[in-house]
C-alpha positions as CSV (number, residue, x, y, z in Angstrom):
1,X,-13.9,12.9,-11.6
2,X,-14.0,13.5,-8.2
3,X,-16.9,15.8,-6.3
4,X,-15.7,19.4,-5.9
5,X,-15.5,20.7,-2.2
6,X,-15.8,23.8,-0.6
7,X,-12.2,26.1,-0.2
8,X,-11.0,25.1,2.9
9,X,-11.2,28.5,6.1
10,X,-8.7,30.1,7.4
11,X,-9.4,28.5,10.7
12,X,-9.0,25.0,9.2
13,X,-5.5,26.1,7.7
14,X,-4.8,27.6,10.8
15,X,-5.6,24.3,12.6
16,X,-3.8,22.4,10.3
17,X,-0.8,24.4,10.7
18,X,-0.9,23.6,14.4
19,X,-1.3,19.8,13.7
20,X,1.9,19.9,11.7
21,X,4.1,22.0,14.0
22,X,3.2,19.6,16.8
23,X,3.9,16.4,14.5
24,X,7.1,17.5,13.6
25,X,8.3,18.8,17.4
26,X,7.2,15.1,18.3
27,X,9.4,13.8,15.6
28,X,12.1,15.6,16.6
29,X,11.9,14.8,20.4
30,X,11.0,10.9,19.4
31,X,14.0,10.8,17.3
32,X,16.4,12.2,19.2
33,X,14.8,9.1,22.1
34,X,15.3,6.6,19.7
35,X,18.9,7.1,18.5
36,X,19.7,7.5,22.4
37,X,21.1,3.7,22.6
38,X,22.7,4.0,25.7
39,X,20.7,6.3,28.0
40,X,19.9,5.1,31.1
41,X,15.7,4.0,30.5
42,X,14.8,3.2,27.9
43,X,17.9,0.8,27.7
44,X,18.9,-0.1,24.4
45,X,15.3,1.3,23.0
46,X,16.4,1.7,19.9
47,X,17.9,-1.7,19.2
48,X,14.2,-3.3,20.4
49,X,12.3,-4.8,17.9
50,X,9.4,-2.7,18.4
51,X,8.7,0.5,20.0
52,X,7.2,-1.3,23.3
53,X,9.3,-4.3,23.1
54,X,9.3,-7.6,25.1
55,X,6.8,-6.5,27.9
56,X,8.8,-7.8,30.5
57,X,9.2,-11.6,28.9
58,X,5.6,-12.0,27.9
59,X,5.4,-11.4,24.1
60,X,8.3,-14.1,24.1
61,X,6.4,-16.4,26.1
62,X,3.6,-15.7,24.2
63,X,5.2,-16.2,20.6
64,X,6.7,-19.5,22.1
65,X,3.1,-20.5,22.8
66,X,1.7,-19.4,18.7
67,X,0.1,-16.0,19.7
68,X,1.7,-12.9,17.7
69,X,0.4,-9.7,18.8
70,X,1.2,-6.5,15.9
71,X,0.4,-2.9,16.1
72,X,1.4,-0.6,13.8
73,X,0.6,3.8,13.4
74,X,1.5,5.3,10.7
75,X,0.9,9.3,9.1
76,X,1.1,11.0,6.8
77,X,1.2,15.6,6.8
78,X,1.6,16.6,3.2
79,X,1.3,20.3,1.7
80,X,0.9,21.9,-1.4
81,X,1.9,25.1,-1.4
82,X,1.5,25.5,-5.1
83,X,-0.7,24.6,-7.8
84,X,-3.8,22.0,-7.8
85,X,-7.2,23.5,-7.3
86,X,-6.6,25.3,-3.7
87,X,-3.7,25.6,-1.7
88,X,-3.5,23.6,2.0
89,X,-2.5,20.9,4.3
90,X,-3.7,17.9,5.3
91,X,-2.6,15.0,7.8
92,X,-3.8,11.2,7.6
93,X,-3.5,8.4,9.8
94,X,-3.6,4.9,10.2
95,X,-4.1,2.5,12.6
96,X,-3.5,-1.3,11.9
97,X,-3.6,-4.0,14.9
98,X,-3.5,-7.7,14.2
99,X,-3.1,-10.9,15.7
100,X,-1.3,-14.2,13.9
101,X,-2.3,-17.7,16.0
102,X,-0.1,-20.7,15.0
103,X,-2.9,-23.1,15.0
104,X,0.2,-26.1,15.0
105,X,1.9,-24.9,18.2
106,X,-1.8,-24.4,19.8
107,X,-3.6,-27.2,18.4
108,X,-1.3,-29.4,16.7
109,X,-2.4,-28.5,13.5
110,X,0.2,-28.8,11.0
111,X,0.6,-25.8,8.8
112,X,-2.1,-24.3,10.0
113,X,-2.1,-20.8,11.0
114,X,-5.4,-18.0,11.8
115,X,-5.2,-14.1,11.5
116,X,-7.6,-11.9,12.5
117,X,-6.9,-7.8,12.2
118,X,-8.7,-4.1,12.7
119,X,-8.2,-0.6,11.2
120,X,-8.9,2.6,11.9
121,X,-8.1,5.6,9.3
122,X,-7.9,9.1,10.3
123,X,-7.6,12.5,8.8
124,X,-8.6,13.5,5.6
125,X,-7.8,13.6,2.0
126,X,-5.0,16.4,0.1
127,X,-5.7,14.8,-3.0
128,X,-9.3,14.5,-3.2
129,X,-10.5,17.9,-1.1
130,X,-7.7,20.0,-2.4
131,X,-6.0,19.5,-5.1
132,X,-8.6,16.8,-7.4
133,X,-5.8,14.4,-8.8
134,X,-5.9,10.3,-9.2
135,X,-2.6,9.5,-7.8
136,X,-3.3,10.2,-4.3
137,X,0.0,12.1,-2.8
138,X,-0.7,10.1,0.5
139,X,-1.2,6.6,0.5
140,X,-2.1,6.5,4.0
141,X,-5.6,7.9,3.5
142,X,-8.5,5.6,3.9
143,X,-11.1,7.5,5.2
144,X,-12.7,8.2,8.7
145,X,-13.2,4.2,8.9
146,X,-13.3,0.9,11.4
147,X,-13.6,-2.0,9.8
148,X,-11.4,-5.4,10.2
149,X,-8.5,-5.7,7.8
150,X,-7.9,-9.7,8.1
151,X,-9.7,-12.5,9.5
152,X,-8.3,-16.1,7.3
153,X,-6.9,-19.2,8.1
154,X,-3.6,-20.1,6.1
155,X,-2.6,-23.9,5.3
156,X,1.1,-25.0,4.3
157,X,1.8,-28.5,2.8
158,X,3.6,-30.6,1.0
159,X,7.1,-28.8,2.4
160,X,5.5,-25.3,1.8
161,X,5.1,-25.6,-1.4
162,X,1.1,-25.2,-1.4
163,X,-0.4,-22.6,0.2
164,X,-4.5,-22.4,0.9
165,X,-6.1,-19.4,2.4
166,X,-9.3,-18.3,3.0
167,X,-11.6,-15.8,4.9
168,X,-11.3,-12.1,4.6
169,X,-8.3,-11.4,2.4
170,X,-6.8,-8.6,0.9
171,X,-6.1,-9.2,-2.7
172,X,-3.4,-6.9,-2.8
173,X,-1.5,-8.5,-0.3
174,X,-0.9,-11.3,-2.5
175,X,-1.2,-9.9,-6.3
176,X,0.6,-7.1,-8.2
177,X,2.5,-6.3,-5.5
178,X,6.7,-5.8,-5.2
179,X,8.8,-5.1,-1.8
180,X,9.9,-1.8,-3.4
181,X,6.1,-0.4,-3.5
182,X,6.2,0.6,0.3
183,X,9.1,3.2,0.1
184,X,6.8,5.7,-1.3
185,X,4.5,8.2,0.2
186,X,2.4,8.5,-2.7
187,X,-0.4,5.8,-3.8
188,X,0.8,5.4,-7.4
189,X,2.2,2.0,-6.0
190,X,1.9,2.1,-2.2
191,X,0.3,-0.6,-1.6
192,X,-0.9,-1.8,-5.4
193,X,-1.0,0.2,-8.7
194,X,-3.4,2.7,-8.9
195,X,-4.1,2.4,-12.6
196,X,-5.6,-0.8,-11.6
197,X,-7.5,-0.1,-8.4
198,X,-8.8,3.1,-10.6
199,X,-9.9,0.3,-13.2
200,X,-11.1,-2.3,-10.3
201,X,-12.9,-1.4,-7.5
202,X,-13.3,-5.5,-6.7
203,X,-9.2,-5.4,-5.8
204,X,-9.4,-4.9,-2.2
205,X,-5.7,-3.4,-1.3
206,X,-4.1,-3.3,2.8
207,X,-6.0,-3.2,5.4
208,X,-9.3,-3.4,3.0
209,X,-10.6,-7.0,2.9
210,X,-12.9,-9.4,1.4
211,X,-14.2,-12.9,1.3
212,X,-12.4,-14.8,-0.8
213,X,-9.6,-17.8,-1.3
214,X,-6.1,-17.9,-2.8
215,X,-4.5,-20.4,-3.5
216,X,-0.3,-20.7,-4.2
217,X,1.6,-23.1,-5.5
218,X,5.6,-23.0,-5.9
219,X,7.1,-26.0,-7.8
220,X,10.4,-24.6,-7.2
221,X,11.9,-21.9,-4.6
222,X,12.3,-19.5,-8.0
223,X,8.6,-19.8,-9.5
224,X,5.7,-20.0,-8.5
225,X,1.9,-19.4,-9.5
226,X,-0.9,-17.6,-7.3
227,X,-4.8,-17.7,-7.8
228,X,-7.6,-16.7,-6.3
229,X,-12.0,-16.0,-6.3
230,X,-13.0,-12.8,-4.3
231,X,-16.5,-11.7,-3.7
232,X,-16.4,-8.9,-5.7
233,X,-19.7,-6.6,-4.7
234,X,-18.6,-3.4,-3.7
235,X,-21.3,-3.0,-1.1
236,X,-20.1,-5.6,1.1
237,X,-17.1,-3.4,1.4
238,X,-19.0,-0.9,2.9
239,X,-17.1,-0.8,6.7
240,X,-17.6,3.3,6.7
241,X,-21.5,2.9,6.9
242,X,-21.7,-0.6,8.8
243,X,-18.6,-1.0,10.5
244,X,-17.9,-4.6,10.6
245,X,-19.1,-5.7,7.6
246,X,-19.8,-9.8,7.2
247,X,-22.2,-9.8,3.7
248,X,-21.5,-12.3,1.2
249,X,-22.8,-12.3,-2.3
250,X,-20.9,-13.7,-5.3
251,X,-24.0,-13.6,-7.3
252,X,-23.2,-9.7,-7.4
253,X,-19.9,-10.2,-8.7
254,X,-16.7,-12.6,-8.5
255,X,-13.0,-10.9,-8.9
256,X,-10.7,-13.9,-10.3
257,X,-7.0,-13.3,-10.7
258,X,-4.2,-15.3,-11.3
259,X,-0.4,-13.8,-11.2
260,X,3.0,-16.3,-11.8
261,X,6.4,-15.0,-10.9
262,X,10.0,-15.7,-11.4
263,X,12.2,-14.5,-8.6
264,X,15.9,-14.6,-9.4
265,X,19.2,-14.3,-7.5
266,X,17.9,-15.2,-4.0
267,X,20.6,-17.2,-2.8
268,X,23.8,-16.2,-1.9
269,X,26.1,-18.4,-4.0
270,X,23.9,-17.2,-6.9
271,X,25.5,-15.3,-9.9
272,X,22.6,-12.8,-10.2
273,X,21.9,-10.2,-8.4
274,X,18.4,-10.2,-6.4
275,X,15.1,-9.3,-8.7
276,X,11.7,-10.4,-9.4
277,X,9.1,-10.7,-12.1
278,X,5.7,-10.9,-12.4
279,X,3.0,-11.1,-15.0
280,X,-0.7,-11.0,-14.0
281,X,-4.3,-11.2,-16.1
282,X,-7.8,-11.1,-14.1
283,X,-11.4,-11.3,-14.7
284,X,-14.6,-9.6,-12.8
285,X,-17.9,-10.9,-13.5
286,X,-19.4,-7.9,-12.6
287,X,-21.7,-5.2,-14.0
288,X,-20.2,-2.0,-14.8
289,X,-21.8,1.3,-16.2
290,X,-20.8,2.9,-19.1
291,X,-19.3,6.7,-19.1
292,X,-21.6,7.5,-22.3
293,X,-24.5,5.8,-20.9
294,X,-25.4,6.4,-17.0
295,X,-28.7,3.8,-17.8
296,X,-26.7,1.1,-19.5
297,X,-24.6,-1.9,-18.1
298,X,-21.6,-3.7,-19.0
299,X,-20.8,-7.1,-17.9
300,X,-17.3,-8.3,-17.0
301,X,-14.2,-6.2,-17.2
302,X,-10.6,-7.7,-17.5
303,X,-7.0,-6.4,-17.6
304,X,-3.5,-7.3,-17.3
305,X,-0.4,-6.3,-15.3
306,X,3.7,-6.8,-15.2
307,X,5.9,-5.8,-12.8
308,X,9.7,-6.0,-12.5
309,X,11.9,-5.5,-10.0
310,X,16.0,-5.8,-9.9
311,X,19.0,-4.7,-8.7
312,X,21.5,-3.5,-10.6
313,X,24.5,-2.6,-8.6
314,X,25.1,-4.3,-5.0
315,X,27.2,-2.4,-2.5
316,X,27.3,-4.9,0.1
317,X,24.6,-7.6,1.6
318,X,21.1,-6.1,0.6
319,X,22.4,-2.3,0.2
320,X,22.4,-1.0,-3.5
321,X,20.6,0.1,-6.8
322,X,17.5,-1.1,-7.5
323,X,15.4,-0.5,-10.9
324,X,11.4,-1.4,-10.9
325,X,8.8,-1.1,-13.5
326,X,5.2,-1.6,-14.1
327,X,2.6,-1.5,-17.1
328,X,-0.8,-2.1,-16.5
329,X,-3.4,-2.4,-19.6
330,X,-7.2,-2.5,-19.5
331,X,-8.6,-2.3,-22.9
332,X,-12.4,-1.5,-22.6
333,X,-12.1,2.1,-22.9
334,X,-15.8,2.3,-21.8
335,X,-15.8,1.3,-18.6
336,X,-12.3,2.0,-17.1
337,X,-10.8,5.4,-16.8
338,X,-7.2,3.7,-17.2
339,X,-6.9,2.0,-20.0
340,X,-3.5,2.1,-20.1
341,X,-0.4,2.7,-16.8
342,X,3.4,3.2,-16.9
343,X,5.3,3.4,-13.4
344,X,9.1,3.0,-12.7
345,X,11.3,4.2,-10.5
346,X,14.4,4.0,-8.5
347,X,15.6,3.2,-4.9
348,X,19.1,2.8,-2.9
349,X,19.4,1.3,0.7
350,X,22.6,2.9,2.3
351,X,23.1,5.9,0.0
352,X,24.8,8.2,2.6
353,X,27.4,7.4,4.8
354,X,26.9,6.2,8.2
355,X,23.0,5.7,7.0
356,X,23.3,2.0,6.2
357,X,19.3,1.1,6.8
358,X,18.1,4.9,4.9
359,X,16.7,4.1,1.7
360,X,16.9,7.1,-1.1
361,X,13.7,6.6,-3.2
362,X,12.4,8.1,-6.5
363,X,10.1,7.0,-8.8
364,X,7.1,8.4,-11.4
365,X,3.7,7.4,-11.8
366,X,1.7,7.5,-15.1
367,X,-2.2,6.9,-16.1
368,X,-3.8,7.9,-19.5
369,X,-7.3,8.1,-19.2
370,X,-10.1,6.6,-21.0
371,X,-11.4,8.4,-24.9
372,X,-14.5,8.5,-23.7
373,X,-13.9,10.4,-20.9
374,X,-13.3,13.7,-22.8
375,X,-11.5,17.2,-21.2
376,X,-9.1,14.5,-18.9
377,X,-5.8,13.1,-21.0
378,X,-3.4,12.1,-18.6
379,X,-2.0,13.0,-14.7
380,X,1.7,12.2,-14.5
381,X,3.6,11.9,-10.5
382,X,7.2,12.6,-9.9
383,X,8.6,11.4,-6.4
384,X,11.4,11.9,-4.7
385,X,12.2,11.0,-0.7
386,X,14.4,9.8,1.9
387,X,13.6,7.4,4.4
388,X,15.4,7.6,7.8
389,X,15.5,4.0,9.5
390,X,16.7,5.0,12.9
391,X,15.3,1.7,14.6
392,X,13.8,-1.6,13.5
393,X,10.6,0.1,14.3
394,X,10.8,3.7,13.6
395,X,11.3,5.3,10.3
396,X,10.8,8.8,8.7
397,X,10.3,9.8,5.3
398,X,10.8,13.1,3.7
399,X,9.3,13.4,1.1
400,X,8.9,15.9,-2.5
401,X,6.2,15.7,-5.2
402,X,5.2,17.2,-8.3
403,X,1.9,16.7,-10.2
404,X,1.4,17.2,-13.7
405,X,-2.3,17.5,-15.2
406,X,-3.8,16.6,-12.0
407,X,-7.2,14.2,-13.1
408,X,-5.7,14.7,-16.5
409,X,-7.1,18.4,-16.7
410,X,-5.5,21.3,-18.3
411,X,-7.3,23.7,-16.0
412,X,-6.2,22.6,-13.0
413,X,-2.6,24.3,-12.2
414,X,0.6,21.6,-11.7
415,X,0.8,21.0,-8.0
416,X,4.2,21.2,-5.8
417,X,3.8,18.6,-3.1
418,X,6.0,18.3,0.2
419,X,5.3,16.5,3.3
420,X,6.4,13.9,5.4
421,X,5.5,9.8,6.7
422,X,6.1,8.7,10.1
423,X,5.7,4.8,11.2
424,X,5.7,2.9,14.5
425,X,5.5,-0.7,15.2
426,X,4.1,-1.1,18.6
């Protein structure tokens, strides 16, 4: 469960209030800017790649030479007006830079490539101060935190068919993860499922990092079969007491997980439409405590996870229908407090008219807790939102939400969520 706050002031609210009135006059002004194609400066901003595009020739010349610069903002201001355990509203931020060096074009290494990235989170948490569910109705939320988000070298060979990386990695960036997890504001699946980071602490998930490797192999361009060894001690994950955090103890714990897929329909001339699947088992080697017993230990914990995703009805090139899924199942009832996860949902790229890049998203979210964790039974998430693409590098998300036995507790009221994302690629 989490740790019960304080009700929030009336001078908090207030402030709060005049957080999102100024977020959404800046949407509206930085909208109507980036649909302005033709004005006189910024010419053709909205057909850029990203917000601050080519700075004059020198991110070209730069990419020709193996340097890729990235910077990305992106918020969340959500409400709940009704229901959870106080009313209130919250806004959360994140800042994500990185940088991607193409050791081949700088050194001549073939294949060879080095990351290195930082964070910074901001605001603070709806879910956790106000309203005590699992399912966190912003997935943006990571804590007041500054801590680096990437820092591996990658190796291609034999035609790209192996892939070796190692250095600080974020497990979720390569395991139990599908393109359609991003279109939703809430953390049920944006970035991995929650039922299993609930279950896992040792799964690191974007921009959280840790030391590790993973390695990929695909034997053909429709399969292919990921594993990897991640330190797995949660106290060298530490960045919001020690910043940069650089500790490295596998004798405190070791996260191994392996996931194969099967991606059909990717080319063209195919007779399938587009979809992937993916079934995934892992193993920590680390000590856990019992609910029942505060003084005892448990060593090890495993689980395993599918995920499907596919369309179903193609309008034209990638706009459509698509249907996902995902269970998750972690049987020792003792030590996680999700045994057992069912998500799906729904999402269609070029619903409306005119709108060819808005994707139309809904989706639900579903975690039954753990028998020995009595009072709590389950918390069930229904999402609905629309995404406004108006550039490359701008989108907006409105976005609707309604909790159902928030932390899987009868006495804490339903919760009506609504709020809105905004990103930016710099």
């Amino acid at each position: 469960m989490r740790a019960s706050v304080a009700p929030i002031s009336l001078a908090s609210l207030m402030k709060q209030g005049r957080l999102l009135l100024a977020c959404l006059c800046f949407c509206a002004v930085f909208n109507s800017i980036a649909q302005a194609q033709n004005s006189r400066w910024p010419l053709n901003w909205g057909d850029w790649e990203t917000a601050t595009g080519d700075w004059g020739g020198y991110r070209t010349k730069l990419n020709d030479m193996g340097i890729d610069p990235e910077l990305n903002y992106t918020h969340d201001i959500m409400a709940n007006p009704v229901g959870g355990e106080r009313q209130s509203a919250a806004y959360a931020g994140a800042l994500d830079a990185s940088i991607d060096f193409d050791l081949q074009k700088l050194l001549g290494l073939n294949g060879t490539s080095f990351s290195f990235g930082l964070y910074q989170g901001l605001g603070r948490d709806l879910s956790g101060e106000d309203i005590n569910n699992v399912f966190d109705v912003a997935q943006i939320f990571i804590g007041d935190v500054f801590g680096i988000s990437q820092m591996n070298i990658l190796q291609r060979l034999a035609n790209d068919r192996v892939e070796i990386a190692i250095g600080r990695l974020s497990t979720g960036t390569d395991f139990a993860y599908s393109d359609a997890f991003p279109l939703y504001v809430n953390s049920g699946v944006n970035g991995n499922p929650v039922q299993l980071l609930e279950n896992l602490p040792s799964f690191t998930t974007p921009p959280f990092s840790q030391w590790g490797v993973r390695g990929t192999l695909k034997p053909q361009e429709s399969l292919y079969l990921s594993v990897g060894a991640y330190n797995a001690d949660l106290n060298a994950q530490d960045n919001d007491s020690q910043g940069l955090n650089f500790k490295f103890n596998p004798e405190d714990g070791v996260l191994v997980i392996a996931e194969g897929g099967a991606l059909v329909g990717q080319e063209k001339t195919s007779a399938y439409l587009p979809g992937r699947y993916m079934l995934g088992g892992y193993y920590d080697t680390s000590d856990y405590t019992p609910f029942t017993d505060a003084n005892a230990t448990e060593e090890g914990n495993w689980g395993l996870y599918f995920i499907a995703n596919q369309m179903v009805y193609e309008e034209q090139a990638d706009q459509g229908l698509n249907l996902w899924g995902l269970f998750t199942f972690a049987p020792q009832q003792s030590i996680n407090s999700l045994p057992y996860g069912v998500s799906g949902g729904a999402y269609y790229k070029g619903l409306l008219d005119s709108r060819d890049n808005d994707i139309t998203a809904g989706a639900f979210y579903l975690g039954f807790f753990s028998d020995d964790l009595p009072g709590q039974t389950f918390e069930l998430v229904f999402e609905i939102n629309h995404r406004f693409q108006f550039t490359e590098w701008f989108y907006t998300t409105v976005d609707g939400q309604y909790v159902v036995n928030p932390n899987g507790q009868t006495n804490i009221s339903d919760a009506w969520v609504v709020g809105f994302e905004m990103s930016v690629d710099f």
